[in-house]
N, C-alpha and C positions, 0 to 999 in steps of 0.2 A: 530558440523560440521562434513561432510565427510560422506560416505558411510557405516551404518549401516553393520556389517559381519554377521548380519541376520537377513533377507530380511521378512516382515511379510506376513502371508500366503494370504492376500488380495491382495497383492502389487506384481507389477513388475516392473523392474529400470533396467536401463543403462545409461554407459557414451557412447554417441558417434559421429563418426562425421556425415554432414548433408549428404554428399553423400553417395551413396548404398556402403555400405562396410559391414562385419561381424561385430558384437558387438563385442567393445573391453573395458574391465574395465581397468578405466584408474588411477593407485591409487594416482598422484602426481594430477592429476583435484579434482579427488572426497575428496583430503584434503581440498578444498577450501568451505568458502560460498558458500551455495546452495540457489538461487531463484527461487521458485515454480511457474506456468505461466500456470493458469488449460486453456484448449483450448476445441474450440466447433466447430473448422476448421473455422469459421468465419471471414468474415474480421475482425470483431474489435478483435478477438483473435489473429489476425495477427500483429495488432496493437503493443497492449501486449508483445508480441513474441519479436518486432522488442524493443520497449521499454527497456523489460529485457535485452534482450540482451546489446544493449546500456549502460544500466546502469552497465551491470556485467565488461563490459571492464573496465570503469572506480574505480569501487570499487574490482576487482580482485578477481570475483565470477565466479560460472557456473551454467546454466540455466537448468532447469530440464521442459520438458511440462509436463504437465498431463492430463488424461482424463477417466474420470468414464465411468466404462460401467455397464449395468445392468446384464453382464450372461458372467460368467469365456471363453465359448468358442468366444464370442468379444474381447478378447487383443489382438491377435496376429493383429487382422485389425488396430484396435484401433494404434496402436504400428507405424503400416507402416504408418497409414496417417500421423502419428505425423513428423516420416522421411521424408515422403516427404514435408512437409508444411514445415520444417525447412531448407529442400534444396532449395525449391521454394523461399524463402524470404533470403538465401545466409548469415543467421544469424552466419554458422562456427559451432563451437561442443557445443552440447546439447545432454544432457541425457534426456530418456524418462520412463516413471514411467504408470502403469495404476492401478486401482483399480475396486474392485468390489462393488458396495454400491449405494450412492445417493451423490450429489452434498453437501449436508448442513454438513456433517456429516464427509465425505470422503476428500473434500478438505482440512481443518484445521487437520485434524486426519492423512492425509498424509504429511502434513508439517512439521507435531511434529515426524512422524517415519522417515522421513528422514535427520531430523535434518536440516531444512530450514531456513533460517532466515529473508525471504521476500518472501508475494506473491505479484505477479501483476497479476489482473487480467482485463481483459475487461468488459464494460457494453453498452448495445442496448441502453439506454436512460430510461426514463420513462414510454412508451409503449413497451419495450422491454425485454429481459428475465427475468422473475417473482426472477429467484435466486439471482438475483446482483442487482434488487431496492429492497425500501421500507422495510420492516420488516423483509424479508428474506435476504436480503444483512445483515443487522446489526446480524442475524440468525448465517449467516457465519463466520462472524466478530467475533462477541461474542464468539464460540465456539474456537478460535484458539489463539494461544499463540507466534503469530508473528503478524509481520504490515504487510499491505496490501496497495497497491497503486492501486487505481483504472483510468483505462484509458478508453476513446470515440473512437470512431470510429473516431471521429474529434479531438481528439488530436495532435496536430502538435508540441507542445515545444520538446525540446531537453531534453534527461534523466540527459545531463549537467546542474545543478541546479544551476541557479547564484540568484534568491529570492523566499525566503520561505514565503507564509502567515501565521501566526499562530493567530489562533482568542480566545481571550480570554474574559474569562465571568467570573459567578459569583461561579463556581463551586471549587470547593479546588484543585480537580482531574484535574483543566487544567495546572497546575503546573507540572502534573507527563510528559507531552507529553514533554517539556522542555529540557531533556536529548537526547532521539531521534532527535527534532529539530536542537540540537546542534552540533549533531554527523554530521545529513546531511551538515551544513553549515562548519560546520571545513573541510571536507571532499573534498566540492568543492570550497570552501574561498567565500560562497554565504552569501550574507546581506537576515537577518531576517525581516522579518514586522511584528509587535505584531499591530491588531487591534484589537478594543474592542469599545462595543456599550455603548451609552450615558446613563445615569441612572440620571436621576431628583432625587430620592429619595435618601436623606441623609445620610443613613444608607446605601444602596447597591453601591454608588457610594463611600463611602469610603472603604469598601472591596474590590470595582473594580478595585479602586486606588492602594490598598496594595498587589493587586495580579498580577499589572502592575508593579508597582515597585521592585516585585520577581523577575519577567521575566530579568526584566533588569539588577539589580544586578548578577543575572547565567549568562546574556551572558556577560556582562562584564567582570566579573570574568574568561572565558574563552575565551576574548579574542576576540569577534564577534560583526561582525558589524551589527546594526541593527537601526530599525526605526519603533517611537511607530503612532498610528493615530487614532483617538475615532470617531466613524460615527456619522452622524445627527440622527439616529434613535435609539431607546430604542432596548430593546433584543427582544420585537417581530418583529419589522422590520430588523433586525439584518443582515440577512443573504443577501438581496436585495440588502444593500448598501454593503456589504461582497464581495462578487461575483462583485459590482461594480470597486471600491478596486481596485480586483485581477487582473480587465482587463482594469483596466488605467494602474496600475503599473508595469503592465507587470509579472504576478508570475508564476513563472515556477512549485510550488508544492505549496497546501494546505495541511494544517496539523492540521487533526482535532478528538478528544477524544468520544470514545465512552465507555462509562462505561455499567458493566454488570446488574444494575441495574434504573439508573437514564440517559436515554439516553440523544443524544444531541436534539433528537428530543424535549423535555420537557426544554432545556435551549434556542434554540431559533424558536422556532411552529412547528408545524404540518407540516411534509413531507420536514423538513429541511434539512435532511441528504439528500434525493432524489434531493433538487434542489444544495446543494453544488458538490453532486458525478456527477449529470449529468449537470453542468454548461456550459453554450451553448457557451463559451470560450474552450471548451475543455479540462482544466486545469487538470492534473494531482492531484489527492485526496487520501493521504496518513490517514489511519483509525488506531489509535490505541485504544487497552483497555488501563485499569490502569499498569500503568507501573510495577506494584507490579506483575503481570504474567508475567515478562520475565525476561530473564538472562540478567545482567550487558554486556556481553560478546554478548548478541544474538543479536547482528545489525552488519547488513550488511555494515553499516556507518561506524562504530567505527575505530577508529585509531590504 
């Protein structure tokens, strides 16, 4: 956490406030959590923007925007619009960061120099920016060593989280997102929802069984409320009745596992990560990898 004392030669950062002032480093803010917030001046980056913000009140972070450019003499522009889109949306103080690179590479690579502990970022939808769906969102994902909450343009929950979805399958690895989920819920006193899809076969539904009965054991143990619920559908329907779920039940954050190897795409179809991240609820989609790439310590949740 807190303000690297030196600055990598790709990068440029500050703390400061949204109205036109001089940059001023601020060292008692930049002690704190840092949430990354990459922006494309966009609305739905405005989204994002207002999002983090929100959330950093409650978890007692500071918001950092970012925004890559493609050629060293684009920061200083880069820098002002970030100031002003921060004063225009009355978010209060935010640090601004630019780099020089590509979106895939640059955003997870400036999380980890800045010592970040969440990104949020915004997504167009499915016909919408090529770098936050499909193969290249998971691109971004995979490369970085923090969680990411992804937000819509039509997101409207509150960053106040009072129910988490968490969807569990047949994977070993959905066990590791567990700790994170737990942190969020301790943090806002929000009730968990562990769903998980129905398995006819004998053998995968007793493993499904024992890795629901994990879940529950962990939040027990820590003390959280939660509620288990198994859909009509096998794990290729999975995600249909998932997202159904989410907006009966009202869920304020999904929280869903992608591993660097065996995506979620291969646990429940084709272009599932696409329809959980752009779910036409708007829902807020927290991505993590194997919990084994991050610090005990690096959640912006933790207690």
């Amino acid at each position: 956490m807190g303000c690297s004392p030196e600055a990598h030669p790709s990068l440029r950062h500050s703390c400061h406030l949204s109205e036109a002032a001089p940059l001023i480093i601020r060292p008692y803010i930049c002690s704190m959590s840092k949430i990354i917030v990459p922006t494309d001046f966009t609305s739905v980056s405005e989204v994002a923007i207002r999002y983090a913000s929100e959330l950093a009140k409650h978890t007692k972070s500071e918001v950092h925007l970012l925004h890559i450019v493609d050629k060293e003499n684009e920061r200083a522009d880069a820098e002002a619009q970030m100031k002003n889109q921060a004063a225009q949306l009355g978010v209060g103080t935010v640090g601004t960061v630019t780099a020089v690179g590509n979106i895939f590479e640059d955003i997870p690579d400036t999380a980890e120099r800045e010592n970040a502990e969440l990104i949020v970022m915004g997504t167009h939808g499915l016909k919408g920016m090529q770098f936050i769906v499909g193969s290249n969102a998971l691109r971004v994902v995979s490369e970085g060593n923090v969680p990411f909450i992804i937000v819509q343009e039509e997101t409207k929950r509150s960053a106040h989280v009072r129910k988490i979805l968490a969807p569990l399958d047949l994977h070993q690895e959905t066990k590791q997102k567990l700790k994170i989920v737990a942190d969020v819920a301790e943090k806002f006193s929000a009730e968990v929802h562990l769903v998980s899809p129905k398995e006819s076969d004998e053998y995968l539904n007793n493993k499904l069984t024992r890795n629901v009965a994990y879940a529950e054991g962990y939040l027990e143990e820590r003390k959280i409320q939660y509620k288990t619920a198994v859909t009509d559908a096998s794990s290729g329907g999975f995600v249909k009745d998932l997202l159904k779920y989410a907006n009966y039940a009202d869920i304020d954050l999904i929280c869903i596992l992608n591993t660097a190897e065996d995506r979620l795409v291969h646990a429940f179809g084709i272009d599932s990560e696409q329809k959980i991240i752009t779910n036409e609820a708007g829902i807020p989609v927290m991505i993590l990898n194997p919990a084994a790439t991050y610090k005990d310590s690096a959640s912006v949740f933790a207690q």
